[in-house]
N, C-alpha and C positions, 0 to 999 in steps of 0.2 A: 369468522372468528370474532368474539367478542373484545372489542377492544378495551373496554374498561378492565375485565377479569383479564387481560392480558397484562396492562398496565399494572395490576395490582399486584401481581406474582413478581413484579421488578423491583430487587432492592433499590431503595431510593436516601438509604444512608451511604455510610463508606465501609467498604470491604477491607476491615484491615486483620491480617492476622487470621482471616477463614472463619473472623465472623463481622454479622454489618454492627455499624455502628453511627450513633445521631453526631450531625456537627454543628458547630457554633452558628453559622448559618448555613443558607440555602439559595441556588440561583433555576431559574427555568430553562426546560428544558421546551422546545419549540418545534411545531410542524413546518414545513418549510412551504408544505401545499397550502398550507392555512393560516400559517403565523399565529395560530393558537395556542397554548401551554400545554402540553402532554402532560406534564407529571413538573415539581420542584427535589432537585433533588441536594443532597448536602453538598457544601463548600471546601474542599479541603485545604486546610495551612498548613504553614513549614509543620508547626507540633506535630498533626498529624502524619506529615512525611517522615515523621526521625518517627514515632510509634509505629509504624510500618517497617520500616528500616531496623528497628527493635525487634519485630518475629523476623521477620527474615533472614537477619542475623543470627538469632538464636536456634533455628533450627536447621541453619544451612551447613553445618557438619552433618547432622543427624540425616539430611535429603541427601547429602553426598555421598554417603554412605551407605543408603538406601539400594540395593540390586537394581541394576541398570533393567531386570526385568519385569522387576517391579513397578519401576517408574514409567515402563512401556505399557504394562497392563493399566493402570491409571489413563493413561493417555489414551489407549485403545477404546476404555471403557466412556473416556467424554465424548469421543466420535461418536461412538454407537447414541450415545445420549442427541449431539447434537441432530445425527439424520431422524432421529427419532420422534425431536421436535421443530423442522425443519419450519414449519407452518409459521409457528411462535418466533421465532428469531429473524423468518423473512419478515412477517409482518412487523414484528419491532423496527427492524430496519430504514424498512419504506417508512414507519410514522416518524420517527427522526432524522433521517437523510434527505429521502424525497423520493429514491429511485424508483423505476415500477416494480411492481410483484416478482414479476419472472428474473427480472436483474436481481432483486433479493435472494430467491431461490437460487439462480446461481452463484453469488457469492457462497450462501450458508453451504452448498456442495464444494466447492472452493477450498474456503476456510477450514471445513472440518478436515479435510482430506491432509492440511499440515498434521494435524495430531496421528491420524495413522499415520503418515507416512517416517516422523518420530519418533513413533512407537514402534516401529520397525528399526529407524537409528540406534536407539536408545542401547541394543546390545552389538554393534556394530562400529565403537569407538577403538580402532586399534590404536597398538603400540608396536615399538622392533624391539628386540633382541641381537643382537648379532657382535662379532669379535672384532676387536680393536683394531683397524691397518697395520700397527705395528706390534701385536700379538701383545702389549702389555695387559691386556684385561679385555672386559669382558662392558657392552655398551646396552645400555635398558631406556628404552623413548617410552616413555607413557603419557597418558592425558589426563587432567585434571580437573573439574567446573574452576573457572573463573571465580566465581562466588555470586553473592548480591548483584543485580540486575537492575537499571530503570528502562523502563523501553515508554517512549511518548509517542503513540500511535495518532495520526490524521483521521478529521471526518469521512471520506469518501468511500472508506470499508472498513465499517464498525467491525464487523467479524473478523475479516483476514487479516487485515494489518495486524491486530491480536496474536493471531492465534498462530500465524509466521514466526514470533518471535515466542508467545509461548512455549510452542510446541517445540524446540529446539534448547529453550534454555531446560526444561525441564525433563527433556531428555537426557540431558549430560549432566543434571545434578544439581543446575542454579536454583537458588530463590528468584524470586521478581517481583517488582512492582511496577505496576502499570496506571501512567497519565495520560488518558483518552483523551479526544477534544472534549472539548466545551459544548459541542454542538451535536455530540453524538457519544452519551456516556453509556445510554441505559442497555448497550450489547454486551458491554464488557462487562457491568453487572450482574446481568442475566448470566452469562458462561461463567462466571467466580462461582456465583451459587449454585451453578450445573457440576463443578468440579466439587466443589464442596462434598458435592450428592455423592460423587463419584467414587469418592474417598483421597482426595489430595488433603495432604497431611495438615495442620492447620497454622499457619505463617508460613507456605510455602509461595505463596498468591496476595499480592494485596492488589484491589483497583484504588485509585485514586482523583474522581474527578474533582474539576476545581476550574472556578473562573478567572484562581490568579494564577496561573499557571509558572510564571518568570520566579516570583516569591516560592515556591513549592519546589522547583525543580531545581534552584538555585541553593536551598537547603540542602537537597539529597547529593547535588554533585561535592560538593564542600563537606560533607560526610568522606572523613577515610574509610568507611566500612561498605562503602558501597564501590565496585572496584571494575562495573560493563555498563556503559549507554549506547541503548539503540533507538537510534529517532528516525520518522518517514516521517517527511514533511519538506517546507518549501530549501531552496540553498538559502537562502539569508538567516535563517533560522539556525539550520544545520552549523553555517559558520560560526555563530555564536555559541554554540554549545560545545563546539569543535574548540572556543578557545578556552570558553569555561573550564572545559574539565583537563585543561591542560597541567593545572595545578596540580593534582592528583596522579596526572599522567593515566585517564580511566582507558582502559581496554573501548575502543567506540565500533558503532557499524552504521552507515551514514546513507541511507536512502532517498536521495534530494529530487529536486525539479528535474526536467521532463523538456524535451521540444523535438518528439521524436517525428524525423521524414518519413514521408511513405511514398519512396520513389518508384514509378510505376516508367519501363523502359518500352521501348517501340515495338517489341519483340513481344507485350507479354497480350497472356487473352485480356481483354479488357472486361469482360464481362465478370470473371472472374475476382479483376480488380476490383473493379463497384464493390461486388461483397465481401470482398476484403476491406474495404476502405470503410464500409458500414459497421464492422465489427471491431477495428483500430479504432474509430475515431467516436462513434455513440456508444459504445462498452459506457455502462455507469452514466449514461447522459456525456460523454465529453468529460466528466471530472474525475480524470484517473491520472497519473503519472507520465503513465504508457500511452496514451493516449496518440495517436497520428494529430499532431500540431501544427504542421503544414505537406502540402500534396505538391511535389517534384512531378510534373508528367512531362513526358518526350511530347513535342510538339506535332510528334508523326500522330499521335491517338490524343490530343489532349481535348479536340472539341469532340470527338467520339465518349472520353472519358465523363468530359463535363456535364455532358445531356443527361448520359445517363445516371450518373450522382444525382442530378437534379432532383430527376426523378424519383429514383428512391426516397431521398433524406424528406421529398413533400410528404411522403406520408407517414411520416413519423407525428401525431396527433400528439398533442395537450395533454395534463391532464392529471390529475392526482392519481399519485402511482396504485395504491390503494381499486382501483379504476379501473376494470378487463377493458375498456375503447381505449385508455391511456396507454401511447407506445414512449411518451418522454415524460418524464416527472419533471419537478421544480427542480431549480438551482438551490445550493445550500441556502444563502442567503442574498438581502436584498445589496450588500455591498460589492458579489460574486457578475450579479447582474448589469451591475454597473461597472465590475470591472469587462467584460466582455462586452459591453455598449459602448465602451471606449476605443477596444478595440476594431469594434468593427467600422463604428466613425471616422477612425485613424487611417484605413487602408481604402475606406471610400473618400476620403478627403483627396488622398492621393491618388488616385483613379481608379480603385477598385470598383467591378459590377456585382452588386446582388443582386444573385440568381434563383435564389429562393431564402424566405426568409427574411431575417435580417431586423425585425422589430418586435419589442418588448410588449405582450397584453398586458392592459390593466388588472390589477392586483385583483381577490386576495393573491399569495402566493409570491412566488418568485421565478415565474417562467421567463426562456426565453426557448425560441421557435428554433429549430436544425436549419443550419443557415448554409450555407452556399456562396463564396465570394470567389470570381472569374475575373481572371483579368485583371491580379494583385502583383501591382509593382516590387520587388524586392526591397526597397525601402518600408515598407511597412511594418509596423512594431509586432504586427502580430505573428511574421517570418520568426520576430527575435526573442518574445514573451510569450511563457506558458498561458496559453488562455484558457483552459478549464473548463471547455464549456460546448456545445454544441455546435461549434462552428467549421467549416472544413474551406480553409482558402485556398486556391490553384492557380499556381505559376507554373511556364513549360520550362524544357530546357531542350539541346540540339544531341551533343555527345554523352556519352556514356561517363567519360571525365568529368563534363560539366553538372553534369549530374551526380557524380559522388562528391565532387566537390561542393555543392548547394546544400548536399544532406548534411555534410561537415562544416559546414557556413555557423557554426555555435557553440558555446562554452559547456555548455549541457552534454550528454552521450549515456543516456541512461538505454532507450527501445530507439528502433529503426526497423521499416518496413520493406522491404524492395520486391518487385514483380515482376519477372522475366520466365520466360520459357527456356534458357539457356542454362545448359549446368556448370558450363564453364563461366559462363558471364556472373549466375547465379554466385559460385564460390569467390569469382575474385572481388566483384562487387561486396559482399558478405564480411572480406577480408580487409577491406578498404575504409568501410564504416568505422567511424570512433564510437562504437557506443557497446553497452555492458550487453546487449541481447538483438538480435538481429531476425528477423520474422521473415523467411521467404515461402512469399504466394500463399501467407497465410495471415491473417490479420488478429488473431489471437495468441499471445505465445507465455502466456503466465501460467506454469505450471509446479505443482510443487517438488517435482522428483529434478527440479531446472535449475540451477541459482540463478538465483534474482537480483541484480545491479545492476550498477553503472560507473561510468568515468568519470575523467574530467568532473565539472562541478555537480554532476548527479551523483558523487558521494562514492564510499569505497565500503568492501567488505560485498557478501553475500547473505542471502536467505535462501531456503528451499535446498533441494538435492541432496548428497552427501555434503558438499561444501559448508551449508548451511550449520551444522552442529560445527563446524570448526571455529565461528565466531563465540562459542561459550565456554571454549576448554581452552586451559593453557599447559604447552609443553616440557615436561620435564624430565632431562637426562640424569641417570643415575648412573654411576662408575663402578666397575667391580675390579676387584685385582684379583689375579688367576690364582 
């Protein structure tokens, strides 16, 4: 694919209102394999956040009121768009995130799959009917869009993080505006302009990128017309925005940090685990939410376990994703690398062994190598901190107690992994984890027919499933007298 004429089909103003538009300025947008400038694109400020907040507004009766099948055919027809140009959007991807080709490709089948699944919702929002306990009348539950939407999506999936919360607000009727990162805007641009195509109505949709993000986002919550935030991204963030919009009292849905176990018990195949443990924990390079952040193994299989991790994660190869010999791309950036060289200094200071891996090539870029750390004391930061990144540490453990209790050893409880051949162990273990989703003898569990969260400090509310459109509609009882 040519990447210049790829580049050039990407709006590189601001999306507001469902058309682009030039900003005051402009900041770069960067290769993370190359730390070269892809494209500059516009800056957006508060002004431009309330001009946004101005379509959205104004035409969020008229989308409300829009046939819920209407708003499904919209949605059906962006899918169809997205697999259509599947090529275009993986490859976008990889030149602003870093990941390889095939990780692209399967986000872009990912991501699109929220909009049908949506568009499927979209005429599926009940209400009850039914008579009073005490026969005075007659009781009417119905569903409502919330209204106006901000959703601040994270670099690590330009597409999905998107299009999880698109695709549900615009199901049930919201408008929205969307603040990408910094570091990965030009998906979300490309899909405004694809719905555009599609026929979504025009201030149904604003993108928003911006390098000031605190000033931008802090106008919109401080708007009484704006009345749902949904943010994915780290808990320290989430907390702040959690207290922001408390003034408002906004409807929130809060998808935070991550330090999810992937407890492997003495019971399970081991071979099995390995490839489960390769698709937890290098999904997206290591920089996912969901991610396996530390490896719980029973001591009965843990040097059985560990050989063969080894093995595998060596041949995970370098390499700009861009790259068919590349099985790992760069890290986002050069502060990512250094936060995960931290950590792994951290847990060999304290007697951890790397077993493969374990050291940063020289630039350009921002790699670092699938690492392997054996023999990592429980004290180690990296037990307690999301590390983001290609690294899989392993600690054993003896019982099957002490083992759910090490998965639950954290304030986090977003994903968890566990691996047994028992059905009974399987459920009670399953039932024992504090966390919002629970992976057994399988190391991939993000789907969109699924709700997606967490606990504790990974944040509350749901995406995906039926559950998912429940976060954009608000409840309303009507009274009838007989």
């Amino acid at each position: 694919m040519d990447i210049e004429e790829l580049l050039s089909s990407v709006p590189t103003g601001l999306w507001i209102g469902g058309e682009e538009r030039p900003g005051s300025s402009t900041f770069d947008v960067l290769n993370p394999a190359t730390d070269e400038v892809l494209v500059s694109i516009a800056d957006a400020t508060p002004e431009d956040g309330i001009a946004a907040l101005d379509a959205a507004a104004a035409v969020q009766k008229e989308w409300a009121a829009t046939a819920p099948r209407e708003r499904g055919e919209i949605l059906r027809a962006v899918f169809e768009a997205i697999t259509a140009r599947a090529e275009e959007f993986a490859t976008l991807m990889t030149l602003e995130m870093g990941k390889v080709l095939p990780e692209s490709m399967g986000e872009v089948k990912y991501g699109s799959e929220f909009f049908r699944w949506f568009a499927e919702e979209a005429v599926r929002i009940d209400g009850r009917y039914t008579r009073s306990p005490a026969g005075t009348g007659r009781i009417i539950v119905t569903k409502q869009p919330v209204g106006p939407c901000l959703a601040i999506t994270p670099w690590n999936f330009p597409l999905a993080m998107g299009t999880r919360k698109i695709g549900p607000a615009m199901a049930a009727g919201c408008t929205m505006l969307i603040k990408p990162a910094a570091e990965t805007p030009l998906t979300m641009l490309l899909l405004a302009k694809l719905m555009d195509e599609a026929g979504l109505p025009k201030g149904v949709l604003s993108i928003l990128p911006t390098s000031k993000a605190g000033e931008l986002t802090t106008a919109l919550i401080d708007d009484g017309r704006l009345r749902k935030l949904t943010f994915t991204g780290s808990t320290g963030v989430g907390k702040l925005l959690v207290k922001q919009s408390a003034d408002k009292l906004l409807r929130l849905s809060m998808e935070l940090g991550g330090n999810a176990p992937f407890v492997v018990f003495d019971d399970a195949d081991v071979d099995a685990a390995v490839e489960g443990a390769l698709l937890a924990k290098m999904r997206n390079g290591g920089e996912a939410c969901t991610a396996s952040n530390r490896f719980h193994v029973a001591n009965a299989v843990r040097e059985e376990f560990t050989e063969k991790l080894v093995k595998r994660m060596s041949e995970f190869t370098l390499g700009n994703g861009l790259e068919e010999s590349s099985k790992l791309g760069p890290l986002i950036s050069a502060k990512q690398v250094a936060t995960v060289e931290d950590l792994v200094s951290d847990a060999v200071s304290k007697g951890a062994t790397v077993a493969v891996g374990g050291v940063a090539p020289d630039g350009p870029g921002h790699f670092y190598p699938a690492t392997v750390l054996s023999d990592v004391p429980s004290s180690a930061r990296i037990f307690k901190e999301e590390v983001f990144g290609p690294v899989a540490p392993v600690i054993g453990f003896d019982t099957e107690e002490e083992g759910i209790a090490a998965a639950n050893a954290t304030e986090y409880g977003l994903a968890a992994y566990i691996y047994t051949q028992g059905l009974d162990r399987a459920l009670r273990v399953a039932e024992a984890i504090e966390a919002g989703m629970v992976g057994v003898n399988r190391g991939v569990i993000s789907d969109p027919a699924a709700p997606f969260g967490g606990v504790k400090e990974s944040g509350f509310g749901r995406e995906g499933g039926t559950e998912g459109i429940e976060e954009y509609v608000e409840t309303k009882y009507i009274a009838l007298t007989n």
